[in-house]
VEXNUDREN-189588 format. One record per residue (C-alpha): residue number from 1; z, x, y. Coordinates in steps of 0.001 Angstrom, whole numbers. Each point is the difference from the previous one (the first is absolute). Layout:
VEXNUDREN-189588
nr->NUM | c3->Z | c1->X | c2->Y
...
end
This chain:
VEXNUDREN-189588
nr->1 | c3->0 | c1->0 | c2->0
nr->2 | c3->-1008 | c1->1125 | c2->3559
nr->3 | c3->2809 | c1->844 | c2->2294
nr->4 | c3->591 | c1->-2267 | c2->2784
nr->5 | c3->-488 | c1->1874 | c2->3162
nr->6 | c3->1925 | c1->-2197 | c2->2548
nr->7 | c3->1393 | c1->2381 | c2->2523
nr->8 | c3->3738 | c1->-1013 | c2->-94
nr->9 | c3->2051 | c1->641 | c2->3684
nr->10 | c3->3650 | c1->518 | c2->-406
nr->11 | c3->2015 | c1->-2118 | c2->1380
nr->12 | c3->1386 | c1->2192 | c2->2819
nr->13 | c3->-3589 | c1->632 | c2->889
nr->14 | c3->-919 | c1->-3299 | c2->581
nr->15 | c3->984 | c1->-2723 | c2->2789
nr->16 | c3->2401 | c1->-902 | c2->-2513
nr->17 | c3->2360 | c1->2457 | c2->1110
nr->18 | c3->849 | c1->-2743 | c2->2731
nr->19 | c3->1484 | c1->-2481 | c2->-2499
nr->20 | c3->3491 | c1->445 | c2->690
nr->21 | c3->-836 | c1->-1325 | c2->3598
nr->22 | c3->-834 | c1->-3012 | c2->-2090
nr->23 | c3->3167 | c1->312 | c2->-1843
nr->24 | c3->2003 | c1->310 | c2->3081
nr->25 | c3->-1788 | c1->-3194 | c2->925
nr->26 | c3->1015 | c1->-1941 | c2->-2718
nr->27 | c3->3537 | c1->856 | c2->-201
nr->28 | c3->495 | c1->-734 | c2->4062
nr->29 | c3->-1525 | c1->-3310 | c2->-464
nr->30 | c3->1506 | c1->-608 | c2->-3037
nr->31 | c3->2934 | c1->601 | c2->1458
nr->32 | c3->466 | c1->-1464 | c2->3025
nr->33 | c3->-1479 | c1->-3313 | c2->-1571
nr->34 | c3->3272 | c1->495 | c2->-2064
nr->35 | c3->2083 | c1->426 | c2->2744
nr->36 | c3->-1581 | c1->-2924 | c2->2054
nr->37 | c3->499 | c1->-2690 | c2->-2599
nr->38 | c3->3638 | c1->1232 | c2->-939
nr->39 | c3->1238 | c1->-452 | c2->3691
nr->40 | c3->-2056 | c1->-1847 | c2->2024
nr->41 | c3->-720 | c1->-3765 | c2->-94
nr->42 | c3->-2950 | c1->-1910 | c2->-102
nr->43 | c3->-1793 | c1->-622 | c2->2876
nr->44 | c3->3421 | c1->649 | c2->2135
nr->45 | c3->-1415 | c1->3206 | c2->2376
nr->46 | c3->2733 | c1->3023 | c2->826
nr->47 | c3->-1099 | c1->1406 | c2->3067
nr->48 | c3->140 | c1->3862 | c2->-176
nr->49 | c3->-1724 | c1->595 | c2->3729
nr->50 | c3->-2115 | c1->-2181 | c2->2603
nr->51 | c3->-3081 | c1->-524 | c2->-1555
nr->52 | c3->1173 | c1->1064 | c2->-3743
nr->53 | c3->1649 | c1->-2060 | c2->-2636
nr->54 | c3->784 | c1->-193 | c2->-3600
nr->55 | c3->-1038 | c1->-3472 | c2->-1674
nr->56 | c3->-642 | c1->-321 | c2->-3478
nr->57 | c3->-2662 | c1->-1969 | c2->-1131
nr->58 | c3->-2103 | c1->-475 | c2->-3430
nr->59 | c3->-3760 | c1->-14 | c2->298
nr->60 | c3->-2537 | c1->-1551 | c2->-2630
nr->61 | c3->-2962 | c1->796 | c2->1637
nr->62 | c3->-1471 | c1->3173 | c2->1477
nr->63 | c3->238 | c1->1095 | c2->3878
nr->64 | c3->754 | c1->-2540 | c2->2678
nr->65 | c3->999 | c1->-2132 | c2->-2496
nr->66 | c3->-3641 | c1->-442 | c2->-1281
nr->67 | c3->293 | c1->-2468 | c2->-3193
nr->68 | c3->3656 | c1->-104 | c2->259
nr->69 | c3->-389 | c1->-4204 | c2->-989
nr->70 | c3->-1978 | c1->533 | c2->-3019
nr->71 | c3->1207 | c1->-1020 | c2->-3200
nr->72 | c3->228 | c1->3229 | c2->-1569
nr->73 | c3->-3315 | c1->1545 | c2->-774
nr->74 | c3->140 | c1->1964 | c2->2994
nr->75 | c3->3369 | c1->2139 | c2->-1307
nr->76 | c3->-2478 | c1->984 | c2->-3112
nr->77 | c3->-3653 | c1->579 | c2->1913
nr->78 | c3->1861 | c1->2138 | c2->3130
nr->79 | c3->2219 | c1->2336 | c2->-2951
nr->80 | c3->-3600 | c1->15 | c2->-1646
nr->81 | c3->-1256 | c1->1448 | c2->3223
nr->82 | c3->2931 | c1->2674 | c2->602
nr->83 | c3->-410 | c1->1070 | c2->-3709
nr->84 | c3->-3605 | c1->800 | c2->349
nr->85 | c3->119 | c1->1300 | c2->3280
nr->86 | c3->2440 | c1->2205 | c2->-729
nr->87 | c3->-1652 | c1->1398 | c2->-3051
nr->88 | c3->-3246 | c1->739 | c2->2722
nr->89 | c3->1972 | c1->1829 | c2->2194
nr->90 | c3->2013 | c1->2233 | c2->-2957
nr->91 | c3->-3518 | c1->977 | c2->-1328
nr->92 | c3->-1129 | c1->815 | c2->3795
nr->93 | c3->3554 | c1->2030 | c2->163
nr->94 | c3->-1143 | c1->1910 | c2->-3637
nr->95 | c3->-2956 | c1->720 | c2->1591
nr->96 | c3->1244 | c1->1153 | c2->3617
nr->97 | c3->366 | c1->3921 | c2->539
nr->98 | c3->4428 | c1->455 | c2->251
nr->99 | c3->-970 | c1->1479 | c2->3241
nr->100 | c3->-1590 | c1->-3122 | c2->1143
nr->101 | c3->4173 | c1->-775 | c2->1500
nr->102 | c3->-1338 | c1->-2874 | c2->2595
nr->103 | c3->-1726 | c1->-1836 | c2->-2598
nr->104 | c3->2257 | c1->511 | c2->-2736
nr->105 | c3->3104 | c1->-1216 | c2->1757
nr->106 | c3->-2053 | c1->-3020 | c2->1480
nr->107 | c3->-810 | c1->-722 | c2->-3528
nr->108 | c3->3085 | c1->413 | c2->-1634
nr->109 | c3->1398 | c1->-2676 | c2->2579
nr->110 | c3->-2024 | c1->-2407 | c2->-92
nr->111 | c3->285 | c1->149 | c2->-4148
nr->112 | c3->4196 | c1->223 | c2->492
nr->113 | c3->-204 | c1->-3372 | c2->2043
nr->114 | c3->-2573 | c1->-1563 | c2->-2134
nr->115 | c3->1763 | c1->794 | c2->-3210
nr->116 | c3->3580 | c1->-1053 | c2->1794
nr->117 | c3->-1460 | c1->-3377 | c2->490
nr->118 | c3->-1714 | c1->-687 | c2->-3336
nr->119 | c3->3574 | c1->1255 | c2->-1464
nr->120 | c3->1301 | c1->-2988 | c2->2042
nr->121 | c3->-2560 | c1->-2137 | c2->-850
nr->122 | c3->75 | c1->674 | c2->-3541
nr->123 | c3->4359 | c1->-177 | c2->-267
nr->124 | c3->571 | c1->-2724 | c2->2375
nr->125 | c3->-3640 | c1->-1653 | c2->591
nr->126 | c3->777 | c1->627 | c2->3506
nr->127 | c3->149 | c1->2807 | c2->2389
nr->128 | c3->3426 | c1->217 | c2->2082
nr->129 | c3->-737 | c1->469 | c2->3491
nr->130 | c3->3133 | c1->1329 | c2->2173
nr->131 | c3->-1155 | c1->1263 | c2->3246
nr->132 | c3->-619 | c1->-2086 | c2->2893
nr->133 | c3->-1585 | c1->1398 | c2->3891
nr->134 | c3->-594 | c1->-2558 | c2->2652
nr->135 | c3->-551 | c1->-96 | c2->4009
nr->136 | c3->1614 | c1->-2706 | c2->2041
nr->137 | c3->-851 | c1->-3208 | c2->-2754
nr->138 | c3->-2827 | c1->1674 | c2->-1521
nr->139 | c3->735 | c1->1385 | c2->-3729
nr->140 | c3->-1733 | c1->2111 | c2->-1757
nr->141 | c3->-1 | c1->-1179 | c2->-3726
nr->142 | c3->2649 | c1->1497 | c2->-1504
nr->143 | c3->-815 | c1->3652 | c2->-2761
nr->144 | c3->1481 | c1->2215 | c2->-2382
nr->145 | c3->-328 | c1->3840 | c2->-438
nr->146 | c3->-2893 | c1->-477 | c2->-1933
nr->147 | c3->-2285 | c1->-1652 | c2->2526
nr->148 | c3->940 | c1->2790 | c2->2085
nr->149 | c3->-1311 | c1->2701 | c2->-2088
nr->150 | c3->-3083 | c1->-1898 | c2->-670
nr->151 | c3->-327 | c1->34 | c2->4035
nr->152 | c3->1046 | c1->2889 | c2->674
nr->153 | c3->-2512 | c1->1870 | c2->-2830
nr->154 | c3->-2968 | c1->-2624 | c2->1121
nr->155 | c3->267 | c1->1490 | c2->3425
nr->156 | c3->431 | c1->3531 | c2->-828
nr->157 | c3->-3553 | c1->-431 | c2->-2152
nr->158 | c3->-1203 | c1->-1956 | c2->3255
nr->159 | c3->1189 | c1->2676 | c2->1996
nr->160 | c3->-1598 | c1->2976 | c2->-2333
nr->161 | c3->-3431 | c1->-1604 | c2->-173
nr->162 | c3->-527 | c1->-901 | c2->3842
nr->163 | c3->1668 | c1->2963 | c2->1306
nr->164 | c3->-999 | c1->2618 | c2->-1699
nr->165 | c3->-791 | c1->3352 | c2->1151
nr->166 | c3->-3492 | c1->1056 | c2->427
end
């Protein structure tokens, strides 16, 4: 039999050297979604500054509340979506050079906070949300630690491809 001549990276070669960002991801989010439902009350907001409170609330749907009144389907088809996104973005991280840190770290959040919320989605069939920012009566809808790092990684991509150097 022929040998197979796939060109293997090692790990710590690859983008996947940025996993434990994802790791660290998962056990802040984890976390604090702990923490939130142990002490804080549903719907009942602690203010921590002007403009900043903690609220827990449970979310069926995706951002915004998109498809939050669905009967159920939508818990399934969105933790179908995180699973296979997240399985796109660890092949582009197995591909990425290790010294590709912008991209990797980007990457490795937005997989953390994907992978936080289909761990949610999947134990509880719900994602806790616990953090609340408003001006004056306008609120923003309420987040986790996981939508952060999905934000947070979306614009440092953003950032990377529309700002590059020349």
């Amino acid at each position: 039999m022929p040998k197979s001549t796939k060109i293997k990276i090692p790990l710590r070669a690859s983008g996947l050297c940025w996993l434990w960002v994802t790791a660290l991801v998962l056990v802040l989010d984890y976390s604090t979604k702990y923490v939130a439902k142990k002490y804080l009350s549903l719907y009942a907001p602690v203010a921590v500054t002007p403009g900043f409170n903690f609220s827990l609330s449970f979310n069926k749907g995706a951002a915004f509340s998109f498809l939050q009144n669905q009967p159920g389907w939508q818990v399934w088809f969105l933790g179908a979506i995180s699973g296979v996104v997240s399985v796109g973005i660890l092949v582009w991280l197995s591909r990425l050079s290790r010294r590709d840190t912008w991209s990797g770290v980007a990457l490795s959040l937005i997989v953390g906070g994907a992978l936080g919320n289909l761990l949610d989605r999947i134990l509880q069939g719900q994602v806790t949300d616990f953090i609340q920012l408003y001006v004056s009566h306008f609120y923003w809808p309420s987040f986790n630690i996981a939508d952060s790092a999905i934000c947070v990684g979306a614009v440092m991509l953003f950032g990377k491809t529309f700002f590059k150097e020349k």
